[in-house]
C-alpha positions as CSV (number, residue, x, y, z in Angstrom):
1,X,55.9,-8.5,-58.9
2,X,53.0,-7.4,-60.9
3,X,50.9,-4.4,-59.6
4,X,48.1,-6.4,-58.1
5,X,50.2,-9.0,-56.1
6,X,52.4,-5.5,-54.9
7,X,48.8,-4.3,-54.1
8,X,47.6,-7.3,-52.2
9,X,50.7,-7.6,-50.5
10,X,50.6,-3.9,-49.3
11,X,46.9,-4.6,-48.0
12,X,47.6,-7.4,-45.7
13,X,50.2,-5.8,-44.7
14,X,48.0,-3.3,-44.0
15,X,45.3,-4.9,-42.3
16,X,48.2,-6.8,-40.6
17,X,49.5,-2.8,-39.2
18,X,46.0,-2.2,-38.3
19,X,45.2,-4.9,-36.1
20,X,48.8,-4.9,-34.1
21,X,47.9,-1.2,-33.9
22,X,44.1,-2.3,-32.1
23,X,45.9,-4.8,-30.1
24,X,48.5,-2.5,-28.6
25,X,47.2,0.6,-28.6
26,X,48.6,3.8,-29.3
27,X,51.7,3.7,-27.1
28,X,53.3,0.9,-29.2
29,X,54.5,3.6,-31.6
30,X,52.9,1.0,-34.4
31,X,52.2,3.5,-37.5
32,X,48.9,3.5,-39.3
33,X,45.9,5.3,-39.8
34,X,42.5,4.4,-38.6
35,X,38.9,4.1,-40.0
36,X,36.5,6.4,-37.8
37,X,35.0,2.9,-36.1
38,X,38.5,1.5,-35.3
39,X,39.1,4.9,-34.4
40,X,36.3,5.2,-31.6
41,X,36.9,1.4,-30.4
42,X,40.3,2.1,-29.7
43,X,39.4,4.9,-27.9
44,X,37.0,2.6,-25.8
45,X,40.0,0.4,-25.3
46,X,42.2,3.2,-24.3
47,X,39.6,4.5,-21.5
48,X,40.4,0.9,-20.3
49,X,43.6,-0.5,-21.0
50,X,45.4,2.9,-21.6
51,X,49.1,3.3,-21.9
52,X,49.4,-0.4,-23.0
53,X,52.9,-0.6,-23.5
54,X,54.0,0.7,-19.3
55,X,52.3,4.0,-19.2
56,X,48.9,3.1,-17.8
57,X,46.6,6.1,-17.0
58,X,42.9,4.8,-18.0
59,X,40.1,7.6,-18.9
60,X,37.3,7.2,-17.6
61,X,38.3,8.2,-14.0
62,X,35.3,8.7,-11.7
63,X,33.2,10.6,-13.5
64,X,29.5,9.0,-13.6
65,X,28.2,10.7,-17.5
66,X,31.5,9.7,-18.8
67,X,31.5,6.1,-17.4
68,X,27.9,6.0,-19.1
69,X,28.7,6.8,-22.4
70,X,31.9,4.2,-22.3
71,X,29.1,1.8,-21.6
72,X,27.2,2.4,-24.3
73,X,30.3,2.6,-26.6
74,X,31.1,-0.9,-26.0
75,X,28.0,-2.4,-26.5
76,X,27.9,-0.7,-29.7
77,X,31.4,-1.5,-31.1
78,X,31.5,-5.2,-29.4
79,X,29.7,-8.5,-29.3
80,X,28.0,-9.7,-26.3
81,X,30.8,-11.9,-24.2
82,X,33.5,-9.4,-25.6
83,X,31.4,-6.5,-23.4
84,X,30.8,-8.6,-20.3
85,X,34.8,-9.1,-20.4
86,X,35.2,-5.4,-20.6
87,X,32.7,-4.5,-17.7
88,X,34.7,-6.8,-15.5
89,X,37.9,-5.8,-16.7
90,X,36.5,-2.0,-15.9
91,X,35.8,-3.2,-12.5
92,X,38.5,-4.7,-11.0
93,X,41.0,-2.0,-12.5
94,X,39.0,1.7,-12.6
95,X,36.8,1.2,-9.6
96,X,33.5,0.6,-11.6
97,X,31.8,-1.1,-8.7
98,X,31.8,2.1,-6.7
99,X,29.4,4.2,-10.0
100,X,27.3,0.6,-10.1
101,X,25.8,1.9,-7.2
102,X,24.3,4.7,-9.2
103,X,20.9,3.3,-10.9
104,X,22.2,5.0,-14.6
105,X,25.2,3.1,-14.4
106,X,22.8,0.1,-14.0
107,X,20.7,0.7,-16.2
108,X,23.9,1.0,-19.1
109,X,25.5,-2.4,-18.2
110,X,25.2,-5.4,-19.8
111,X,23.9,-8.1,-17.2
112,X,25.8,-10.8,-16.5
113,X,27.0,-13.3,-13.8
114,X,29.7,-11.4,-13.2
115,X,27.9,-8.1,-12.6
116,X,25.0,-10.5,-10.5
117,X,27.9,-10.8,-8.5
118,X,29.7,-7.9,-7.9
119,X,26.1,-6.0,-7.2
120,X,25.5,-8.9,-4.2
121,X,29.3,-7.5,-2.7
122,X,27.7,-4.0,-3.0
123,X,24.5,-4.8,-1.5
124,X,25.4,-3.4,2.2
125,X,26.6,-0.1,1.0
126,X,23.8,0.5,-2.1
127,X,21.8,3.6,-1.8
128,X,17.9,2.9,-1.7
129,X,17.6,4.5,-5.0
130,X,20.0,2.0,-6.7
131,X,17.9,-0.9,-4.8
132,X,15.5,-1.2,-7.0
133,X,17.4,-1.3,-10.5
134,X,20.0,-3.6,-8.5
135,X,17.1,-6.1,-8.2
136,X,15.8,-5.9,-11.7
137,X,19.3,-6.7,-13.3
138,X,19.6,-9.9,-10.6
139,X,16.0,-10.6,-11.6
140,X,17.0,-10.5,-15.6
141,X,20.2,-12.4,-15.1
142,X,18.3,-15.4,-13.3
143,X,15.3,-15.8,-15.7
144,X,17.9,-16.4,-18.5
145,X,19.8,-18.9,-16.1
146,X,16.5,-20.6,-15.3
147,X,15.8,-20.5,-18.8
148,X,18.8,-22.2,-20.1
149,X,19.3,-24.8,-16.8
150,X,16.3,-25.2,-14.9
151,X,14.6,-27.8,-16.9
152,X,17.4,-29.7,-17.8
153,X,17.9,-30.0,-13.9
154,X,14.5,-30.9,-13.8
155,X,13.9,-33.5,-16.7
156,X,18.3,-35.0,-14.8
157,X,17.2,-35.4,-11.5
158,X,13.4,-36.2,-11.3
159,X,14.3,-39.0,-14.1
160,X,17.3,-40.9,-11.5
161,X,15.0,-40.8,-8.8
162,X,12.8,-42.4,-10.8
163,X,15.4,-44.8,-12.0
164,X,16.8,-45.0,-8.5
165,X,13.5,-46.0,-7.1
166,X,12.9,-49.1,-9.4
167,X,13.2,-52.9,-7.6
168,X,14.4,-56.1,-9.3
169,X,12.3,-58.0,-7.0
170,X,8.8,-56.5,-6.9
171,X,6.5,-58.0,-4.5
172,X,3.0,-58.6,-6.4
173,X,2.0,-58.8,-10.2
174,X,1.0,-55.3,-9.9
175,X,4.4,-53.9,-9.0
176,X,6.1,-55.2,-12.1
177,X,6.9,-52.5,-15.3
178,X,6.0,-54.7,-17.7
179,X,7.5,-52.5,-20.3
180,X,11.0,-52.3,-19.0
181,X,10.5,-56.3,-18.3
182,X,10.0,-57.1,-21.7
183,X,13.3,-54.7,-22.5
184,X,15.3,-56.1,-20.2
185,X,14.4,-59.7,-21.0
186,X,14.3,-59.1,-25.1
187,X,17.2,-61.6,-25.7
188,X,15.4,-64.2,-23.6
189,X,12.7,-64.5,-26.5
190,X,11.6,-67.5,-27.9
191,X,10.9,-67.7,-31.5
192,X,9.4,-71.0,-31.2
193,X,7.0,-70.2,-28.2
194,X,6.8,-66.5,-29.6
195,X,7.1,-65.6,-26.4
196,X,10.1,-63.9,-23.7
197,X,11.4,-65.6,-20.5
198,X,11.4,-62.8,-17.9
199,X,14.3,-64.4,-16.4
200,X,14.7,-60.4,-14.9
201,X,12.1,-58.7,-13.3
202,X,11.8,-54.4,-13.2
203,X,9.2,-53.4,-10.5
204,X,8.1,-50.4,-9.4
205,X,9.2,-49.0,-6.3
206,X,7.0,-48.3,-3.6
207,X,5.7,-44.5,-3.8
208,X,7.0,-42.9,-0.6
209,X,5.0,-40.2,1.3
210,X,7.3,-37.1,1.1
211,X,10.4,-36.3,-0.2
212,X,12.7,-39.1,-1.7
213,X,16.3,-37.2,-1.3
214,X,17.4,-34.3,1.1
215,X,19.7,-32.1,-0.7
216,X,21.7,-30.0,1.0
217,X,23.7,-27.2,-0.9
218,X,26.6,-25.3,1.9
219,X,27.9,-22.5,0.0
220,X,30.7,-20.6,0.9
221,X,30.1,-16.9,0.4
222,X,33.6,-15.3,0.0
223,X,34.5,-13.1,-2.6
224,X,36.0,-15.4,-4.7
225,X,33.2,-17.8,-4.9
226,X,30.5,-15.0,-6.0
227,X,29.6,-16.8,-9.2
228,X,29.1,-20.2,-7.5
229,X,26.9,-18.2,-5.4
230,X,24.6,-17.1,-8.4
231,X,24.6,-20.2,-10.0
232,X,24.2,-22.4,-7.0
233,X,21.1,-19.9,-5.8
234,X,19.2,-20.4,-8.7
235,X,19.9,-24.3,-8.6
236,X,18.9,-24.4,-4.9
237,X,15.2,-22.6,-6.2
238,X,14.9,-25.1,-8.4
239,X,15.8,-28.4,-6.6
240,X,13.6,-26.8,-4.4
241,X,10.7,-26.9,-6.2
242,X,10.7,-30.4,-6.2
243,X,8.1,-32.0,-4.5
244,X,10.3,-35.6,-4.2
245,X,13.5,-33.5,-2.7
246,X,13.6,-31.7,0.3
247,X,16.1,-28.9,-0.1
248,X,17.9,-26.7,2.2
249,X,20.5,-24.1,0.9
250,X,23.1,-22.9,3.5
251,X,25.4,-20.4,3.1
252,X,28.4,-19.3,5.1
253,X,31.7,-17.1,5.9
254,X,32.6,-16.9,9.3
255,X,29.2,-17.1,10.1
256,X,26.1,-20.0,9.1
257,X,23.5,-18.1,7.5
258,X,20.6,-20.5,6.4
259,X,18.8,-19.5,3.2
260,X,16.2,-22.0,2.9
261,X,13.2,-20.2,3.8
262,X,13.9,-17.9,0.8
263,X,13.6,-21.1,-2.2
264,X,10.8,-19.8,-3.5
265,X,12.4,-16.7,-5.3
266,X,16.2,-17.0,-6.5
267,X,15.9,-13.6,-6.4
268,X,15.8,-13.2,-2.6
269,X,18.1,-16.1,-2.2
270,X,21.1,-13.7,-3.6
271,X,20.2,-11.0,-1.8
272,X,20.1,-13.0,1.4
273,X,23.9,-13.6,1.2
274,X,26.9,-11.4,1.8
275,X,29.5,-11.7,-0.5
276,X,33.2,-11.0,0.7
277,X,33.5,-12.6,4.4
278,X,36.4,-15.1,5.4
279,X,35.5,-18.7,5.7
280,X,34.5,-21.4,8.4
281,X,33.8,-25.0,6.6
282,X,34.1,-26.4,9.8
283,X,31.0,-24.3,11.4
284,X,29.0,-25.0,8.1
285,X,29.5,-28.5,8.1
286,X,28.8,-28.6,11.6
287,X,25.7,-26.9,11.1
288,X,24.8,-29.3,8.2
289,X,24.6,-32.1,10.6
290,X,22.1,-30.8,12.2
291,X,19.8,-30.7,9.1
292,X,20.6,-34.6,8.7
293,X,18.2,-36.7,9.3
294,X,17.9,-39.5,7.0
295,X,21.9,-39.7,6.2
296,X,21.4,-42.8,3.9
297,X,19.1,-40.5,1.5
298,X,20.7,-37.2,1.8
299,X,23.6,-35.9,-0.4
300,X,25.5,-32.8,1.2
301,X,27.4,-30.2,-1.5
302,X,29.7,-28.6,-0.2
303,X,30.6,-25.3,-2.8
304,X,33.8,-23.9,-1.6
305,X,37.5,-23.7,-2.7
306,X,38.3,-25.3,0.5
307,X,40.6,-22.3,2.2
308,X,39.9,-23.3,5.8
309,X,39.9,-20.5,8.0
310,X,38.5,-22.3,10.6
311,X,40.0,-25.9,12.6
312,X,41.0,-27.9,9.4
313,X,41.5,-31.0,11.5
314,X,37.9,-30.3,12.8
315,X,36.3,-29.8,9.3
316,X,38.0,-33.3,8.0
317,X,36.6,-35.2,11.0
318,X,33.2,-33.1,10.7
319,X,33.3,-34.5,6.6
320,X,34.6,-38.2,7.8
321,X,31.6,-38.5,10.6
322,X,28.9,-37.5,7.7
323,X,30.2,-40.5,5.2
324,X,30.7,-42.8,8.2
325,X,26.9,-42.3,8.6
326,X,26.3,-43.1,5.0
327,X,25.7,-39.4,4.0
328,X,26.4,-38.5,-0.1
329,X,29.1,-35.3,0.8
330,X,30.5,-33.7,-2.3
331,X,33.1,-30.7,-2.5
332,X,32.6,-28.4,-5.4
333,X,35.6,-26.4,-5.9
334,X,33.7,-24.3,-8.0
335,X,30.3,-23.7,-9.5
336,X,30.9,-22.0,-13.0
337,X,32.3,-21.4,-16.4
338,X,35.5,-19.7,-14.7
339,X,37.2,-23.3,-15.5
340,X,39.4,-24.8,-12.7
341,X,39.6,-22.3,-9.8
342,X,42.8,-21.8,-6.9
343,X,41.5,-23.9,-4.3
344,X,43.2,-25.5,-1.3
345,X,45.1,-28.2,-2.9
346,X,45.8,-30.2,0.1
347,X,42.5,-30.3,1.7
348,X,40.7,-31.1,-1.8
349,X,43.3,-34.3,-1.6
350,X,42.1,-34.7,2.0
351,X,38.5,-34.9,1.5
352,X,39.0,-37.2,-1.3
353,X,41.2,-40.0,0.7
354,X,37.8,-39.6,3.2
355,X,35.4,-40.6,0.2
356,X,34.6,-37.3,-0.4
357,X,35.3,-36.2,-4.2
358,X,36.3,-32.9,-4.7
359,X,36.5,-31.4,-8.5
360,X,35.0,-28.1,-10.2
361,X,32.1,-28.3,-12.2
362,X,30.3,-25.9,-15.1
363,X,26.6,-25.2,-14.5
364,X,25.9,-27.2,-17.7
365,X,26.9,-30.0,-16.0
366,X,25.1,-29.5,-12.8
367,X,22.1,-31.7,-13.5
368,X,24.1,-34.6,-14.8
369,X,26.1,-34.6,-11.4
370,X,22.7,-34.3,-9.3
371,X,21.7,-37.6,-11.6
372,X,24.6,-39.3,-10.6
373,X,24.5,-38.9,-6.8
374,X,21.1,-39.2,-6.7
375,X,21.8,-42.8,-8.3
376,X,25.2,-43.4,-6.2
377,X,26.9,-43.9,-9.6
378,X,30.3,-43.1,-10.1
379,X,31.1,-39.1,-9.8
380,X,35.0,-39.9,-11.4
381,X,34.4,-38.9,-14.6
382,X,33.3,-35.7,-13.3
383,X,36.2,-35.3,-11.6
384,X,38.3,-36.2,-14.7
């Protein structure tokens, strides 16, 4: 072996040392030195994940200054997503959510869904002077949702009721779309007559006087559902804000809380609900009926993972008597990028022998879905 292949070899295997060492931590008795950076991220890991191989003790305790700096050492030794994983990982295990409730501790975090959602469970205990920060960080979070969603919701939904409101039989020459005519008739044309036999007709359908759909999101509020909370809160204010749909966001545990007076600001929506409660479909949906009023044109979601605590023979009939009446329902097992969620397996089966599709679904996809019903298209391959 010549000196440079013995020296490459004794790097990777190095390197190789090194990150086993990263990954496991000092308690894995894995021998090797390490660099002053890998030095102080391992020590951020430790504070975390300390005692990796069975002798768990953490460091960061409860002490507020030394939480603070942790904070700040992670977002300075790791990307992005790789801190958000941390902050979570810091609050299930070390208690973090108890020192969010100091504004400092807010003010070091990286915002997030996540952290958007564990602030909402805090929100009956936070002190007056964490208010305030709380509020900004749920403010920041849902200007870069709105950002990234809200106008691909828009551009989704606004275009299928458009679609949805076209006719095949318009009335007077003045209905007809004579552009999508003559693209719906294009292989009718006659070369010799240079001209195209509209043997199809696309009208315009007659402009309504208010809203075009009722949308109705139902969200259930437990704890594990606080991301579809977030997400569907800032969908809700923007659906909202569309003069064809007439929205109504509902939100519930044991208890029916309705949210829609507070559309205008996302912002207040979240704050408006109470993360952490048990769960009553059956006295949501119930509840929801009462909002219908045009069943034909209204399209029910229903955001839960489906662990009925209330009658579940009473929430099935509840869900049957709103598609008897030709209401859109659809059960959302989940609103996020969590991937599929633990849900109640056999009333998701349930729901969907009564017509009622029930499947998880990423905010990206949101708008597409909100096409789809608005249309009455298929919603399968959303499911798939």
């Amino acid at each position: 072996m010549t000196e440079e292949t013995a020296s490459a070899v004794s790097g990777a295997e190095s390197e190789r040392a090194r990150r086993w060492r990263m990954v496991l931590g000092e308690d894995a008795g894995v021998e090797t030195a390490l660099g002053k950076a890998d030095g102080r991220m391992d020590s951020a890991l430790e504070a975390l994940y300390g005692g990796r191989a069975g002798k768990r003790r953490g460091g960061l305790q409860g002490s507020a200054p030394q939480v603070a700096r942790w904070l700040g050492d992670i977002r300075e030794y790791f990307p992005a997503p790789v801190v958000r994983v941390l902050q979570q990982d810091a609050i299930e295990r070390l208690d973090l959510g108890r020192l969010l409730l100091e504004p400092e501790m807010l003010e070091a975090v990286e915002p997030d869904v996540h952290l958007v959602g564990t602030l909402l469970s805090l929100n009956s205990v936070m002190p007056e002077r964490a208010r305030e920060t709380a509020r900004q960080v749920v403010r920041q979070v849902v200007r870069e949702l709105e950002e990234r969603l809200e106008q691909r919701l828009r551009s989704a939904v606004l275009g299928a009721l458009e679609r949805s409101a076209r006719v095949t039989r318009p009335r007077r020459q003045g209905d007809v779309d004579w552009r999508r005519t003559v693209h719906a008739n294009l292989r009718n044309y006659l070369p010799e007559q240079r001209t195209i036999v509209p043997e199809k007709l696309v009208g315009f359908g007659r402009r309504r006087q208010g809203a075009q759909r009722d949308v109705i999101l139902c969200v259930d509020q437990s704890g594990s559902m606080a991301a579809s909370v977030v997400y569907a809160g800032v969908f809700s204010a923007a659906l909202a804000s569309m003069p064809a749909l007439r929205t109504s966001l509902v939100a519930f545990d044991t208890a029916v809380a309705d949210l829609t007076d507070r559309l205008h600001d996302p912002v207040e929506v979240l704050f408006g609900t109470q993360l952490g409660g048990g769960t009553d479909i059956n006295r949501a949906l119930a509840y929801c009926q009462r909002l219908v009023s045009r069943p034909s044109e209204t399209i029910v979601v229903l955001i839960s993972d489906l662990y009925e605590g209330g009658p579940r023979e009473e929430m099935l009939r509840r869900a049957a008597a709103l598609t008897r009446a030709g209401t859109q329902v659809i059960a959302l097992l989940a609103l996020s990028d969590d991937g599929a969620p633990a849900h109640d397996h056999e009333n998701a089966a349930a729901l969907a022998a009564l017509g009622v599709p029930a499947f998880a679904c990423t905010p990206d996809r949101f708008p597409d879905l909100m096409a789809a019903a608005i249309e009455r298209r298929d919603l399968a391959p959303f499911a798939s």
